[in-house]
C-alpha positions in Angstrom: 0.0 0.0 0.0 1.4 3.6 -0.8 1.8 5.8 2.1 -0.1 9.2 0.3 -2.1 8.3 -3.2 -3.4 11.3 -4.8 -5.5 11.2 -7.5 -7.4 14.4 -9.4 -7.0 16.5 -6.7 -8.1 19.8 -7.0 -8.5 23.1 -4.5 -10.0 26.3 -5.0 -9.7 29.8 -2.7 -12.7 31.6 -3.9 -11.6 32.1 -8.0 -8.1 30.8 -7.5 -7.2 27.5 -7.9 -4.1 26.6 -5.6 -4.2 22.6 -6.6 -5.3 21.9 -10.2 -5.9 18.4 -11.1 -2.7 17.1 -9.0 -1.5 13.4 -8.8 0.8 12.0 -6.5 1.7 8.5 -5.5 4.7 7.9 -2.5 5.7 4.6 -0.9 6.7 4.4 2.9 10.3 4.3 4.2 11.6 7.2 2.2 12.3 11.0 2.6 10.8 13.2 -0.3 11.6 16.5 -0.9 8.3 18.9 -1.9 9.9 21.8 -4.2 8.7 24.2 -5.8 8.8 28.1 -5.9 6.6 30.1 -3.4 3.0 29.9 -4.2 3.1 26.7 -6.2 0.7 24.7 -3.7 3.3 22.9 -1.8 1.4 24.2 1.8 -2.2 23.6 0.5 -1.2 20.4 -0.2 0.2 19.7 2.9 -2.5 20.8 4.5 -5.0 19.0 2.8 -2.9 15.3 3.3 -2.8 16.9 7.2 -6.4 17.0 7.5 -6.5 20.9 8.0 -8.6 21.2 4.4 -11.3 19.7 4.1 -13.4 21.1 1.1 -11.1 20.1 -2.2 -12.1 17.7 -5.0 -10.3 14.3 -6.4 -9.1 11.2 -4.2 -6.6 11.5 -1.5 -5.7 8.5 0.3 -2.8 8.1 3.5 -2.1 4.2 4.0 -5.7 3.6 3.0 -7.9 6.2 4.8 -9.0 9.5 3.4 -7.6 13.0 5.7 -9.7 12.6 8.8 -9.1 10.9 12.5 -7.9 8.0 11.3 -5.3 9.2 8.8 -4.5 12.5 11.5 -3.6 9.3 14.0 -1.1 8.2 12.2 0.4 11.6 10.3 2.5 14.5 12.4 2.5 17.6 10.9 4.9 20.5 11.3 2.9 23.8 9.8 5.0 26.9 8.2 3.2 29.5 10.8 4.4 28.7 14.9 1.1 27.0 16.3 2.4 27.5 19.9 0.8 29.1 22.8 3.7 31.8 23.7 3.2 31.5 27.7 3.9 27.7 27.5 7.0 26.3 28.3 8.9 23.7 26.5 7.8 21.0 28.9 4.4 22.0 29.5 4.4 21.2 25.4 5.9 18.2 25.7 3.2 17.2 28.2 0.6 18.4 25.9 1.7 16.7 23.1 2.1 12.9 25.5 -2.1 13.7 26.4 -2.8 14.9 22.8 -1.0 11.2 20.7 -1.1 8.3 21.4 2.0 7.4 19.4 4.2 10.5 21.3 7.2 9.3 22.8 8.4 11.9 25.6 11.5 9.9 25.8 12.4 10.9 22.4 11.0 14.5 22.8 13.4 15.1 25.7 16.5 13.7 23.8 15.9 15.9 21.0 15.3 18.7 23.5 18.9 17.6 25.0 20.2 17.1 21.4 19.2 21.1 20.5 20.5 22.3 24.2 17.5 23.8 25.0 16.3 24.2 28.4 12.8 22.7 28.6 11.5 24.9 31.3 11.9 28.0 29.0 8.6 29.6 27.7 8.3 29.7 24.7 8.1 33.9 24.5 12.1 33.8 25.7 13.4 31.4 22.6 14.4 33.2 19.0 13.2 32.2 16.0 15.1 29.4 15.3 15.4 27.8 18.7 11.4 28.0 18.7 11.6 26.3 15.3 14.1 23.7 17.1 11.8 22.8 19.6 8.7 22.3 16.8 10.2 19.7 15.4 11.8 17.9 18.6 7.6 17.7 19.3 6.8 16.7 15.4 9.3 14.2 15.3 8.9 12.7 18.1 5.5 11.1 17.5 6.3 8.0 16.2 4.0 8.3 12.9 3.4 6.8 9.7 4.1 9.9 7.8 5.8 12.9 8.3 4.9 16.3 6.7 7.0 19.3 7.6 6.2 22.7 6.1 9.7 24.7 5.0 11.1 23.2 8.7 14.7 25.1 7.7 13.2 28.1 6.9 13.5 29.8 10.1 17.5 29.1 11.0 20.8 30.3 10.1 22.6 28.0 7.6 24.5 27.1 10.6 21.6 25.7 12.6 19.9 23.5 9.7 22.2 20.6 9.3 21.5 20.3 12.9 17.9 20.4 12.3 18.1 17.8 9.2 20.1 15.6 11.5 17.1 16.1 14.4 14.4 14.8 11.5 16.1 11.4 10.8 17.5 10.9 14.3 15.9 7.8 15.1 13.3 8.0 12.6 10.9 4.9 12.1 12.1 2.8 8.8 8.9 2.3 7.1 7.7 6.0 7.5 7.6 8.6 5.0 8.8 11.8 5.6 7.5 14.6 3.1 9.1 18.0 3.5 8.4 21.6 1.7 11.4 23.8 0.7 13.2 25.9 -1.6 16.6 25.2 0.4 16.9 22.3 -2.5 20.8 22.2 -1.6 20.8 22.2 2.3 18.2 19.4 2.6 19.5 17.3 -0.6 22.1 15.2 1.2 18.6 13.6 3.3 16.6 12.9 0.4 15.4 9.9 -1.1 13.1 11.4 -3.8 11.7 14.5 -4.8 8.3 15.8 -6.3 8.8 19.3 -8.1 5.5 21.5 -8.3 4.7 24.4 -10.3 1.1 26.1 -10.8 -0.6 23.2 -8.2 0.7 20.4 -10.3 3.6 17.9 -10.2 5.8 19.0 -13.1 8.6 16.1 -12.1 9.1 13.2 -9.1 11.5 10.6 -8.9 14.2 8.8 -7.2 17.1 11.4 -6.1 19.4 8.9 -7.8 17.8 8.2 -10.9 17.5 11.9 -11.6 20.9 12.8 -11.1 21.9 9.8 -13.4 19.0 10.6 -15.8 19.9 14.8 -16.3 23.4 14.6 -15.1 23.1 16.8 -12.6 22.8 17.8 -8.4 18.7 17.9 -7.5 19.8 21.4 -6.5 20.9 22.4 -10.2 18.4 20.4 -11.6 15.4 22.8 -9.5 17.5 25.8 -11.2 17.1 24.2 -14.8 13.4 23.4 -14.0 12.4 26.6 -12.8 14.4 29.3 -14.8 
């Protein structure tokens, strides 16, 4: 069974159509790269196979069930926007999180915690940017899902701070889940990748093995986004 099968799928804000006829089919145990240029669909799609849009047209499927409670069970999602209460502290999060899933592991939540050197009795009001984005993830990842979805996760941090963060999103990370994550950092988050699916105007233009296109074009993933998109 394919972890996300997409088929048709459509979505429309008022006169503008974000998704337009889109099709999509990824297998588990594999990190895929979402790429496109901003405004492409990458988040409403995310959003849709998270559950968080509900009113789109066409077939979406996540290891057999449709977006609802059963697929949002077994899918973590890391959104773009900080979904955070700012007077919470790390720890109060972490708590929240162990009540919220089922398959949360606070175990894992504190070792990533450790891993970042954050302090989990901070509130989250005291942390910059990019340690607030650290401690997202530690909570995302640290569900022990089916599939992943992570909305531009790297976004938010110096070049510095995101190999740590790519190294946080495959530490320990369940072999048969799928991991699908939005960028347009194509050459900080290439060395993690298994495959790719480049978007353009709410459809799939390209998706592959990260191998088999670099073989196929003779090129990095990175300079073969450039040639895509120029």
């Amino acid at each position: 069974m394919s972890a996300i099968s997409i088929r048709g799928l459509t979505k429309d804000y008022g006169k503008f159509r974000a998704i337009n006829g889109l099709d999509l089919e990824l297998p588990p145990g594999q990190i895929v790269g979402l790429l496109g240029e901003n405004g492409c669909g990458k988040t409403t799609l995310l959003k849709v196979l998270a559950g968080a849009l509900t009113q789109y047209g066409g077939e979406v499927s996540i290891h057999g069930h449709r977006p609802g409670p059963e697929s949002k069970a077994i899918v973590s999602f890391l959104p773009d926007a900080s979904f955070l209460p700012d007077s919470a502290t790390i720890d109060f999060c972490i708590r929240m999180y162990d009540d919220f899933f089922a398959d949360f592991s606070r175990e894992h939540a504190s070792d990533l915690i450790g891993f970042f050197g954050l302090d989990p009795s901070r509130k989250l009001s005291t942390l910059s940017k990019g340690m607030r984005e650290k401690a997202q993830i530690a909570l995302a990842m640290s569900r022990r899902a089916k599939v992943y979805l992570l909305d531009e996760p790297i976004s938010g941090v110096d070049p510095a701070a995101r190999d740590i963060l790519l190294q946080a999103i495959i530490r320990d990370l369940p072999p048969e889940a799928l991991v699908l994550i939005s960028t347009h950092l194509i050459h900080d988050l290439e060395p993690i990748l298994d495959g790719v699916a480049f978007m353009r105007y709410g459809q799939v233009l390209l998706t592959g093995d990260v191998d088999d296109l670099r073989t196929q074009h003779g090129v990095s993933i990175d300079a073969l986004f450039r040639k895509v998109y120029r």
